[in-house]
Structure formats: C-alpha cells, structure tokens
C-alpha angles and dihedrals in degrees: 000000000000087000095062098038085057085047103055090038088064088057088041102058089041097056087061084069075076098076094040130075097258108145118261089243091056088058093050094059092048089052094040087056091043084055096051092042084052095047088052108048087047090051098046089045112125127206089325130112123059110291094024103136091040093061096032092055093041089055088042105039097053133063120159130057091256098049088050098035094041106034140122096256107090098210125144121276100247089052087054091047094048084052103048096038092055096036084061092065095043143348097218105116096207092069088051090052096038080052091045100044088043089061100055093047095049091056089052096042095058096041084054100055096034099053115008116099086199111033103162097058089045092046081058093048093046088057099043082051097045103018087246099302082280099122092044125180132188090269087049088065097044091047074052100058098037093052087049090053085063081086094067082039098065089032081056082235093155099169088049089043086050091051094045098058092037083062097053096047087065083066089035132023085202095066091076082075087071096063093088080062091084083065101037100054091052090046114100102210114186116236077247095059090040103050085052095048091048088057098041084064107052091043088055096043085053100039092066093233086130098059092039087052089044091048094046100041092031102030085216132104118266084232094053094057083041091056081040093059094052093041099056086049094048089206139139105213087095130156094245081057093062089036130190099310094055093043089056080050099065101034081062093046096051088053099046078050108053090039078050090049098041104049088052089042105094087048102042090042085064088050107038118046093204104040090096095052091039092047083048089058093044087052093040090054093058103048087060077048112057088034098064105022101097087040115040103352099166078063091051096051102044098052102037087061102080081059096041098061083076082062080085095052096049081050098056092043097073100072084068086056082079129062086184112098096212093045092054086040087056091041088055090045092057094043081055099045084046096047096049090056096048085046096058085043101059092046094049090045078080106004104154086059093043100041123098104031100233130197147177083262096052117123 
C-alpha cells in the first residue's frame, strides 16, 4: 500500500503547481511524465488489477486470426484486432499491456492539455478515479477515446465527433450511448428544467416502470439483463460488489454535486467556455442514474461512465470560483483530501488484487 500512497503523493504535490505562476508548458511537462510513468507502470504490472487472468490468458491462449477472431470471449472487433496485430509481433503480454495502457494515456493526456484550465488537479483526480489508467481494462480504452472526442465537441466538428465514437464502440459496445453528447453539450437547460428532470428520474427508477417496460417489450426480468450485463463483461466490478450502502453513498454524492455545480454555475460558466456543456453531461449522467439504478443498475453504471470522467473537470473548476487565495488554497485542500479518499476506496473495493503492486521485476 506504501507504494501507492507514495504514488498518489507525488500527484498530489504536482497538481499545487496549479495555483501558482508556473508556465503552461511547465505543467505540461509535469502531466506528459505522469503519463509515461503511468503507462509504465501499467505495462510492467504482473498478475495484479481485477480481470487479469481473463485477459492475460485471451492474448496468450490464441495465435492465429481464426482462434482470436472465432473464439469463445465476446469481446468487440477492434479489441480482437489490438490483440492479434500485436500478437503477431510478440508474444510477450506486457508489451500488449505497455501498448494498451500507452494509448489511453495518451488520449487523456492530450484532452487534458488541450482543455483543462487546471490540468494538474484534474491529472490527480483522473488518477484517484481511475487509479492512474494503470489496471486497464477494454472499457478503459474506449472512456479514453470518447472523452477525447469532447475536442471536436467544443470545435462543433460533428463528422470527426461521429468517428471518434464509432471507433470506441469497436473496444465497447457502450460507448454508442455517448453519441447524444454532441447535443447536450451544446443544450442550454435552465436550474428549473434540470432539477425536474432530476426528479422525474428518480420517481420513475423507483416506481418500477423500467422493469415493467424491460419484462413486456423484452419478455425477460430487469435483474436477468442486469446479471447479462455482468456476465458478457466477465468482469467483477459488479453492482452486488459496492452494495446498498455504497450505493446510498453515491446517490448522496451526485446531489450534493449537482446543488454544489449548480450555485457556482452562473459564475464559472463566465470564466470557463466549456463549464455549461460539461454541467449538462454531469446532469445528464445522473438522470440515466437514477433512472436505471433500482432496475438494472450494472446498465446504469456502465454506460453512464463515458459522461461521468468530467466529473473530474467540473471538480477542478471550482477553485476559479474564488479570487481569494486562501479560499482557492482551502478548495484545493478539500479536492485533495476528497481525492485521496476516493483513491484508498477504489483500491480496497478489491485490495487483495490490487495489493502488492506486482511486476515482471518482482522477486
């Protein structure tokens, strides 16, 4: 565990730089070593992070284009093709997984720099979130690529938006729910609309229109497509895994959110050309949440994740919603103190496969 707090410390220490004059270019620097420490650490890993024997035996077990391409795993054809292309030049996984891992930093990397005001409080958030890209997974390269999309969203490049998202859903399937982001960043919804909404959606969630709807146009239970879901992912981040309290926890979180979002709104939407659209995703995010949690709740969380990474941007934001030093010094402090916390959660959700870190130059 040492190894991470030291880890995230280091992150820690580097997103202060934001609240100080160092140069934009500085910063970059700062964000473009993170990355490649990141992409490292993510390519040398050994027999640690969730799915690991899964993916390790799919890359190793296969050779040929028949064995990848026609085989019993159902995963999407550009994460077959990332597997077999580069099968074909070694067999060594960890080159698979150092390539892998590259990618999605690199697509973060450059949304970062490109569009965050802050970056290196949101590079810290972005690796308290998603413990640095280093355990990636298939749905981890296609968030990449549709945040990154957000680029052609605020240049109103639909056709390169469109390709973009088409891409990612050949490593997710979910990724096809992000194409309505082009729209809603570009809505203006009123506090009055968005509060309604909000509470449309949980009445109906909790209603159990959504199951009734699922059993009579599918013919099949809410909680089988919800065990479905988990089963074609294989995966074990599953909604049984965070249970009821966490569950309550978040509900909490997203509206403290969305009150905290919406009172700075008017301000940070001044300051900040890309708050609106971004507040509109967030919003966005919880409306399919609170919609499908108490139905199909491994759905809700899967596809609400390609609009929940801004999460981290809106974060970062309000520390420009003070002029005060102190006050923006405190407000770091608390996204720090937040983070951190986030940070030990997501690696004791599943500690025993994330601790020790283990890698191919482990004793």
């Amino acid at each position: 565990m040492v190894f991470y707090i030291v880890l995230w410390s280091m992150m820690a220490i580097y997103s202060f730089f934001d609240l100080t004059d160092l140069k934009y270019n500085l910063k970059k620097n700062l964000i473009f070593w993170g990355a490649i420490l990141c992409t490292f650490l993510g390519g040398i890993r050994d027999k640690v992070g969730t799915d690991w024997e899964q993916y390790y035996y799919f890359f190793m077990g296969y050779n040929t284009y028949n064995e990848f391409f026609n085989g019993v795993y159902p995963y999407e054809y550009g994460y077959l093709w990332l597997n077999y292309l580069i099968k074909i030049i070694t067999d060594q996984y960890n080159i698979f997984l150092l390539i892998f891992t590259g990618i999605i930093c690199f697509f973060k990397y450059k949304l970062i720099v490109k569009l965050a005001p802050l970056p290196l409080i949101v590079f810290l958030l972005n690796f308290s979130y998603y413990k640095g890209d280093i355990f990636s997974v298939r749905q981890s390269l296609a968030i990449s690529i549709i945040v990154f999309s957000l680029i052609y969203i605020v240049k109103k490049d639909l056709w390169k938006f469109l390709i973009i998202v088409l891409i990612a859903t050949f490593f997710h399937r979910t990724s096809i729910i992000f194409l309505p982001a082009y729209w809603i960043y570009h809505k203006s919804f009123s506090t009055k609309n968005i509060v309604l909404l909000i509470g449309i959606s949980i009445l109906i969630g909790n209603s159990g229109l959504i199951e009734y709807i699922v059993n009579i146009f599918l013919g099949i239970d809410a909680t089988v497509i919800n065990k479905l879901a988990g089963y074609m992912e294989n995966s074990g981040e599953g909604y049984e895994v965070v249970g009821y309290i966490g569950i309550f926890l978040a509900i909490l979180k997203k509206i403290f959110f969305i009150f905290i979002f919406t009172v700075v709104k008017s301000k940070l939407s001044e300051k900040y050309f890309c708050y609106n659209g971004l507040y509109n995703f967030f919003c966005f995010s919880c409306f399919i949440y609170f919609l499908f949690l108490f139905s199909i709740p491994e759905v809700s969380l899967r596809i609400i994740v390609y609009y929940n990474f801004f999460e981290i941007f809106l974060l970062s934001m309000l520390i420009g919603y003070f002029n005060n030093n102190i006050l923006r010094i405190i407000t770091w402090l608390i996204l720090v103190l937040y983070s951190g916390i986030y940070f030990y959660y997501a690696l004791n959700r599943y500690y025993e496969l994330y601790v020790p870190y283990n890698s191919i130059f482990s004793l």
